[in-house]
MMTF fields as JSON, N, C-alpha, C and O atoms, coordinates in Angstrom:
{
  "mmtfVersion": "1.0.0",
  "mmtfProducer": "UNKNOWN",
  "numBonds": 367,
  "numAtoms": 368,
  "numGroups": 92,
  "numChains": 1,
  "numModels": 1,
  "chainsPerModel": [1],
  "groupsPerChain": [92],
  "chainIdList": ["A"],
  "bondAtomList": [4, 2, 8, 6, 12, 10, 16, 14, 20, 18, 24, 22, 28, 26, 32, 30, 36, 34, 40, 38, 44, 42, 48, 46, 52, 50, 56, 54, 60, 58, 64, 62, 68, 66, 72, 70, 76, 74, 80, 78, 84, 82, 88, 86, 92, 90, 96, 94, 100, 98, 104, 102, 108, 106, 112, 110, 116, 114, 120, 118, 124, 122, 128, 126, 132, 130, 136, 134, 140, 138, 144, 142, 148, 146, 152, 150, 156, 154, 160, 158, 164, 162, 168, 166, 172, 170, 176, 174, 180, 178, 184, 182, 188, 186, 192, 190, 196, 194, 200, 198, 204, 202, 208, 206, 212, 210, 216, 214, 220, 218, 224, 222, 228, 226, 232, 230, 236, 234, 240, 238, 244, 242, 248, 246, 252, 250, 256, 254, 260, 258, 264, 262, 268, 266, 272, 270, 276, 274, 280, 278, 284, 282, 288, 286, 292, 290, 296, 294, 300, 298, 304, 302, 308, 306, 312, 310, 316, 314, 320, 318, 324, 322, 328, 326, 332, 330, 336, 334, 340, 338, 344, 342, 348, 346, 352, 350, 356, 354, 360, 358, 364, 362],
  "bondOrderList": [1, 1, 1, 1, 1, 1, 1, 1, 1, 1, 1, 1, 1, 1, 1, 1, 1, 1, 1, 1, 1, 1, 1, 1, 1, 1, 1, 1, 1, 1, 1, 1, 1, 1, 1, 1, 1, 1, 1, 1, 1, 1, 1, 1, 1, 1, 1, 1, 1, 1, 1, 1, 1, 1, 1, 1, 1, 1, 1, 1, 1, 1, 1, 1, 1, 1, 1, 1, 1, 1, 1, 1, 1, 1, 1, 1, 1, 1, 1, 1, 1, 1, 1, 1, 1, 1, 1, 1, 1, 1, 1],
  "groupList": [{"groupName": "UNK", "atomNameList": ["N", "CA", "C", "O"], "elementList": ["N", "C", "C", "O"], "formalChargeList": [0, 0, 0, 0], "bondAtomList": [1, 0, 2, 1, 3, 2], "bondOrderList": [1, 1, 2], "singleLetterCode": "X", "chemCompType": "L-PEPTIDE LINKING"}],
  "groupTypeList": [0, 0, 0, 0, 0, 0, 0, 0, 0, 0, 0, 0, 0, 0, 0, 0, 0, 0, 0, 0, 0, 0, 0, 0, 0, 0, 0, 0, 0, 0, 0, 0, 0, 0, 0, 0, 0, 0, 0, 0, 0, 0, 0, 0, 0, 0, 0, 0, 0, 0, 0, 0, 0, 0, 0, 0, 0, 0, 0, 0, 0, 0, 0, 0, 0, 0, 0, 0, 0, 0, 0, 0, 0, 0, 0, 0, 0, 0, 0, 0, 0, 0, 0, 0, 0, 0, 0, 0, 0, 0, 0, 0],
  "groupIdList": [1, 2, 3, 4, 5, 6, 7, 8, 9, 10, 11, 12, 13, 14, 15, 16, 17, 18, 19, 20, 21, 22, 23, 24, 25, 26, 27, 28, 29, 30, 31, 32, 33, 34, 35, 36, 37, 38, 39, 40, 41, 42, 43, 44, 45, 46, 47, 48, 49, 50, 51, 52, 53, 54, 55, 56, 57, 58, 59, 60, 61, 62, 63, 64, 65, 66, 67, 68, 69, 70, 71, 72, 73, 74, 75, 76, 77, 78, 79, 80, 81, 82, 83, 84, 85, 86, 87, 88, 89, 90, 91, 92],
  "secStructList": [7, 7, 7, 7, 7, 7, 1, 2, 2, 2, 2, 2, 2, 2, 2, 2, 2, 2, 2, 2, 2, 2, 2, 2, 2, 2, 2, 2, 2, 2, 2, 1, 6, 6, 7, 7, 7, 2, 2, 2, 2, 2, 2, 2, 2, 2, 2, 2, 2, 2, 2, 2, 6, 6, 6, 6, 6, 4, 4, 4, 6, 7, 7, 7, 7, 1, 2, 2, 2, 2, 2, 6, 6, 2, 2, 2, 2, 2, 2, 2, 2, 2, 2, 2, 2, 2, 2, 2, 2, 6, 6, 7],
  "xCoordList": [-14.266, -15.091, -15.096, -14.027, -16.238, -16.493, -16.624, -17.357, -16.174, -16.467, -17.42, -16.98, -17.913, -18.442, -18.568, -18.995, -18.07, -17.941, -19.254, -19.435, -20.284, -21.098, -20.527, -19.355, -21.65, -21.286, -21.592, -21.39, -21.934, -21.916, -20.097, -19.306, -19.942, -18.545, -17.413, -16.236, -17.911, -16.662, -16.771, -15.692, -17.873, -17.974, -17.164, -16.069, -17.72, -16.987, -15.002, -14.191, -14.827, -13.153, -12.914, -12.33, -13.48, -12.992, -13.136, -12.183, -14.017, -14.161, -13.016, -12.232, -13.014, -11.87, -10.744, -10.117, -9.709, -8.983, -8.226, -7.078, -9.816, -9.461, -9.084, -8.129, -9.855, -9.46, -8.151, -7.224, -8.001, -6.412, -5.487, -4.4, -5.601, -4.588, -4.902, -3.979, -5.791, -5.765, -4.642, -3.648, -5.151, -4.805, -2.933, -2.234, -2.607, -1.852, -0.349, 0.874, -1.143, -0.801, -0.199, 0.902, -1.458, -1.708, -0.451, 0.355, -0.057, 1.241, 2.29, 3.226, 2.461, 3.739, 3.857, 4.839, 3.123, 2.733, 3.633, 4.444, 3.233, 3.477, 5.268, 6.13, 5.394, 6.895, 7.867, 9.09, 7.364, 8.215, 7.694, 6.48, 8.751, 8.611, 8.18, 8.362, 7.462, 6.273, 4.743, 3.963, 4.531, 3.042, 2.759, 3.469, 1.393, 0.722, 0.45, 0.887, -0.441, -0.864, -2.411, -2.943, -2.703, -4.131, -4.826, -4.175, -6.45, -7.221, -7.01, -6.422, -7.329, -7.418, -5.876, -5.713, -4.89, -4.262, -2.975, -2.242, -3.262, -2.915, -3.283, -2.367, -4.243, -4.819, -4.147, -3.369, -4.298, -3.453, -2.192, -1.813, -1.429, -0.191, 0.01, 0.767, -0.794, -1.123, -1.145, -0.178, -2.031, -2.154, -1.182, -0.755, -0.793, 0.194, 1.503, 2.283, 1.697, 2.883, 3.341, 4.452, 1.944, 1.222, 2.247, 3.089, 1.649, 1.933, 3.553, 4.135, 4.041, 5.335, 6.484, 7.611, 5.268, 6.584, 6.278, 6.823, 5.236, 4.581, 5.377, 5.019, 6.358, 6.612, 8.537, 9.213, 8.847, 10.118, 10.596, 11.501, 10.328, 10.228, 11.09, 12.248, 10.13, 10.722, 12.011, 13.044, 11.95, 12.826, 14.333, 15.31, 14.498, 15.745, 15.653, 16.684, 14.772, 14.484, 14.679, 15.547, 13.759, 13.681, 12.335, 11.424, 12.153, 11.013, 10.698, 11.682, 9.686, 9.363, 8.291, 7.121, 8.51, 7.408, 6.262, 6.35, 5.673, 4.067, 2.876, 3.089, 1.675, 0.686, 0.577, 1.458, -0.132, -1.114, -0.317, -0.65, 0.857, 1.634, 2.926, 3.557, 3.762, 4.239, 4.164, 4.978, 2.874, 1.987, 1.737, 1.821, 1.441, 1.31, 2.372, 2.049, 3.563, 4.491, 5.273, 5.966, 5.4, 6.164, 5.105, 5.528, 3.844, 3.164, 3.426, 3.234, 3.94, 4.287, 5.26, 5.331, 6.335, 7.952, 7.534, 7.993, 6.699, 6.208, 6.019, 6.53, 4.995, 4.191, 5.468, 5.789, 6.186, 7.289, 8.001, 8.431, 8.524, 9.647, 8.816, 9.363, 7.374, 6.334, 6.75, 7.199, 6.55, 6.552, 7.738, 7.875, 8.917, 10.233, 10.478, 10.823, 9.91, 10.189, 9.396, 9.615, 8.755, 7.301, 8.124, 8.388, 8.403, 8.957, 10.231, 10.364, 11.236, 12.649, 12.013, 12.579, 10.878, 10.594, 10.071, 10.368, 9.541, 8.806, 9.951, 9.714, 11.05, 12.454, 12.834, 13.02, 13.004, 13.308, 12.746, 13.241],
  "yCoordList": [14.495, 13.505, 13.763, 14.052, 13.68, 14.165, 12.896, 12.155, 12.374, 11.007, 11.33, 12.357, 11.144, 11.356, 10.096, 9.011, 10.416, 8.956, 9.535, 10.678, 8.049, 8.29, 8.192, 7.951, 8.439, 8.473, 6.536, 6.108, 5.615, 4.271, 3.765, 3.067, 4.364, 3.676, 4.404, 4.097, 5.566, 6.376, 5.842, 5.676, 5.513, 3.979, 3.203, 3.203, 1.998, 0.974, 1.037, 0.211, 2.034, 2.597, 2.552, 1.59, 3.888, 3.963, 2.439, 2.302, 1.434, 0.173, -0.726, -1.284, -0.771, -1.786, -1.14, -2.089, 0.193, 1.0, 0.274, -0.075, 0.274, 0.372, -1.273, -1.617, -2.302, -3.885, -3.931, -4.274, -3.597, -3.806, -3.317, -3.892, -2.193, -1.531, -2.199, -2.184, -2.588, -3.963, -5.007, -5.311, -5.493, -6.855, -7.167, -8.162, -5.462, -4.954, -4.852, -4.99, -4.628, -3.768, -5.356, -5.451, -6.622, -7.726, -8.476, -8.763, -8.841, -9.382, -8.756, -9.404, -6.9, -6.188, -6.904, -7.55, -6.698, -7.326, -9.073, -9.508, -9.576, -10.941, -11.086, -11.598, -10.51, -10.479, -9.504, -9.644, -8.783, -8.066, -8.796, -8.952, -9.406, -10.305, -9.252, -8.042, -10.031, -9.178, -8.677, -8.029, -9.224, -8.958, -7.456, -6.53, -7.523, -6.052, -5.36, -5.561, -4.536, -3.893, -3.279, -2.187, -4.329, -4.261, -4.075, -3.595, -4.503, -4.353, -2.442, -2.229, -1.443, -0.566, 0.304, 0.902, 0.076, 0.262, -0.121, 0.59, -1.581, -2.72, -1.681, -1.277, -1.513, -0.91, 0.165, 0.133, 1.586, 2.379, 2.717, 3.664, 1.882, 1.148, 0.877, 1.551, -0.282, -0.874, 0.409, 0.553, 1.074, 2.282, 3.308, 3.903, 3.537, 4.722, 4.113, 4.805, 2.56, 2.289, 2.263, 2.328, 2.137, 2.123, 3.224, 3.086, 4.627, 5.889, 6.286, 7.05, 5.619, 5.398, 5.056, 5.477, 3.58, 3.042, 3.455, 2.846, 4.683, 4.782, 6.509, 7.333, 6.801, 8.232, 7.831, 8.172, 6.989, 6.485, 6.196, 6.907, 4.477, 3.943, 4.293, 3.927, 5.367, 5.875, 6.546, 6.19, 7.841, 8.337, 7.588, 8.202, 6.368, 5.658, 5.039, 4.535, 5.113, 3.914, 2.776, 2.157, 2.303, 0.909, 0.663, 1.393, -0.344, -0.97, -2.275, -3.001, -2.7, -4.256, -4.512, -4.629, -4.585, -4.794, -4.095, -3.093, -4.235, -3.366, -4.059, -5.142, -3.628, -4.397, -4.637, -4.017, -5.283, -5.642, -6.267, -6.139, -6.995, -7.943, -7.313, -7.667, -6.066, -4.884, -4.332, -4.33, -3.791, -2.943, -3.244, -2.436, -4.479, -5.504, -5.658, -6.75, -5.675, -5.801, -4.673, -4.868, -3.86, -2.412, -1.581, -0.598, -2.224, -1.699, -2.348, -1.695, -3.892, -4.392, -3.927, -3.005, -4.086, -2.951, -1.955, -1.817, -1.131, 0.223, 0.138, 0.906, -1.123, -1.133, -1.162, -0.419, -2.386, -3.042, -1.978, -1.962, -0.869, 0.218, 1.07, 1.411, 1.048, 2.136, 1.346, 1.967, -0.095, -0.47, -0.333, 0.318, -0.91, -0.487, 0.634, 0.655, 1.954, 2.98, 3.178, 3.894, 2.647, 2.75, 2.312, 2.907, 1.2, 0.45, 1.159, 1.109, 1.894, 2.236, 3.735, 4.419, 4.05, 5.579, 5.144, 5.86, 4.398, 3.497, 3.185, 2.861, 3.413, 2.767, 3.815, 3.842, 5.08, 6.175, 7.217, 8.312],
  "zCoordList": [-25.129, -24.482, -22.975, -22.436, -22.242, -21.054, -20.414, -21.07, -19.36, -18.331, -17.15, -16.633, -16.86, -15.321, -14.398, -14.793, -12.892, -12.419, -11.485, -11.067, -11.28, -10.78, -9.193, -8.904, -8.206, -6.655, -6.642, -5.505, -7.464, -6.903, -7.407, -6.772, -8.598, -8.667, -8.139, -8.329, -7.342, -6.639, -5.312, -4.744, -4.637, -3.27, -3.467, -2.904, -4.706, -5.081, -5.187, -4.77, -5.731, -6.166, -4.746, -4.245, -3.812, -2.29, -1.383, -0.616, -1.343, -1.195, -1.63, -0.862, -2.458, -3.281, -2.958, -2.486, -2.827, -2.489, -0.988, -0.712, -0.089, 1.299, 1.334, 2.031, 0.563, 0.867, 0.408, 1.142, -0.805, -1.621, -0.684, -0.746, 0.398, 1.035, 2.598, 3.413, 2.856, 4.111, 3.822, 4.483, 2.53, 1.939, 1.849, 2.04, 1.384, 0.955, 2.507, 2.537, 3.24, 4.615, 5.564, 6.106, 5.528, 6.093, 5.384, 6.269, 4.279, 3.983, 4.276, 4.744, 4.022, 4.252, 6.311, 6.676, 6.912, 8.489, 8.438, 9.256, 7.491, 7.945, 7.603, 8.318, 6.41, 5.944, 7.115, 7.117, 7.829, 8.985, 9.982, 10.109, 10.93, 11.877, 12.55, 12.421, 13.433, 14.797, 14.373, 15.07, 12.877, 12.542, 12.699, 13.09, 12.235, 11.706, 13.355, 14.488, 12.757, 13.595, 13.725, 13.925, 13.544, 13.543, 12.223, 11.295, 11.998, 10.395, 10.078, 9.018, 10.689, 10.367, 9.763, 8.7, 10.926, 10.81, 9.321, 8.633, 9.387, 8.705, 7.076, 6.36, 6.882, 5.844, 5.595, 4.642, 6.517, 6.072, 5.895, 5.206, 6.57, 6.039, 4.607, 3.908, 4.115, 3.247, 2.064, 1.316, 2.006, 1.273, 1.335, 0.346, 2.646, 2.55, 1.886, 1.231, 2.148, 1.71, -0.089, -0.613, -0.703, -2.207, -2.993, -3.881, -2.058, -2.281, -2.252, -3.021, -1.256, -1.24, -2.041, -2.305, -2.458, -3.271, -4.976, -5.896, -5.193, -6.278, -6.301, -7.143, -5.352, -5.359, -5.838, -6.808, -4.622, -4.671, -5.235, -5.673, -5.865, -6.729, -7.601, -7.798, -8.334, -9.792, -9.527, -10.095, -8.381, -8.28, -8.132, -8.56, -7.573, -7.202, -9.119, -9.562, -9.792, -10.556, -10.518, -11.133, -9.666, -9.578, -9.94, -9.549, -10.68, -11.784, -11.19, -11.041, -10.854, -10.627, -11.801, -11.438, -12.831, -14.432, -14.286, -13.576, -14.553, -15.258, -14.715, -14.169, -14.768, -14.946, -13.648, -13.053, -12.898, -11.919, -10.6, -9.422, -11.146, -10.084, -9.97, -8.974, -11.091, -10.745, -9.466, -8.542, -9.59, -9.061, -7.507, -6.582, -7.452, -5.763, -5.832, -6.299, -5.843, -5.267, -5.017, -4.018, -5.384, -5.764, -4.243, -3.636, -3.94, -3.273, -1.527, -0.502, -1.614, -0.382, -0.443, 0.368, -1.128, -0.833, -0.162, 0.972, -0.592, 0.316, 1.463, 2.278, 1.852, 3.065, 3.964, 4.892, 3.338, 4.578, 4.549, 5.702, 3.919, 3.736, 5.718, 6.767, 5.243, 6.268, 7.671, 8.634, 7.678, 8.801, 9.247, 10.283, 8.586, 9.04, 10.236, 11.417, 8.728, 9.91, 11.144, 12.121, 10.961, 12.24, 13.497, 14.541, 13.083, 13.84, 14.641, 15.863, 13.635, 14.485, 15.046, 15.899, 14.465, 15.355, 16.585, 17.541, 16.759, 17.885, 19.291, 20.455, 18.669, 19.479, 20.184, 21.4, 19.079, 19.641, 21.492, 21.758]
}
């Protein structure tokens, strides 16, 4: 069976991607005292931190359940893990 994703739902994926990893980025921000760092930024945070805690994660094995709220949370662990370091390289 062959899939093909058209160019409107590969927008939509990259769209929804970039809000979830704003959205994502904007709470990891509020839970580290001193707030985000701006919408753009905030975002790729948000996303890079996704990737993070979607690489890590497993490796330490640590599991926060399955499914969707897993997933958002296992993904703010990330963000806040990103800002952390942002933050103590920032010191340096």
């Amino acid at each position: 069976m062959h899939m093909s994703i058209s160019s409107d739902n590969l927008l939509l994926a990259f769209v929804l991607w970039i809000v979830v990893g704003a959205i994502i980025g904007w709470l990891a921000g509020l839970l580290v005292q001193g707030g985000g760092f701006g919408f753009i930024a905030d975002a790729l945070i948000g996303i890079f931190g996704s990737v993070v805690a979607g690489w890590l994660f497993p490796h330490l094995g640590i599991t926060l359940g399955g499914g969707l709220i897993g997933s958002v949370l296992a993904s703010i662990a990330g963000a806040v893990i990103v800002i952390v370091v942002i933050r103590l390289l920032r010191r340096i």
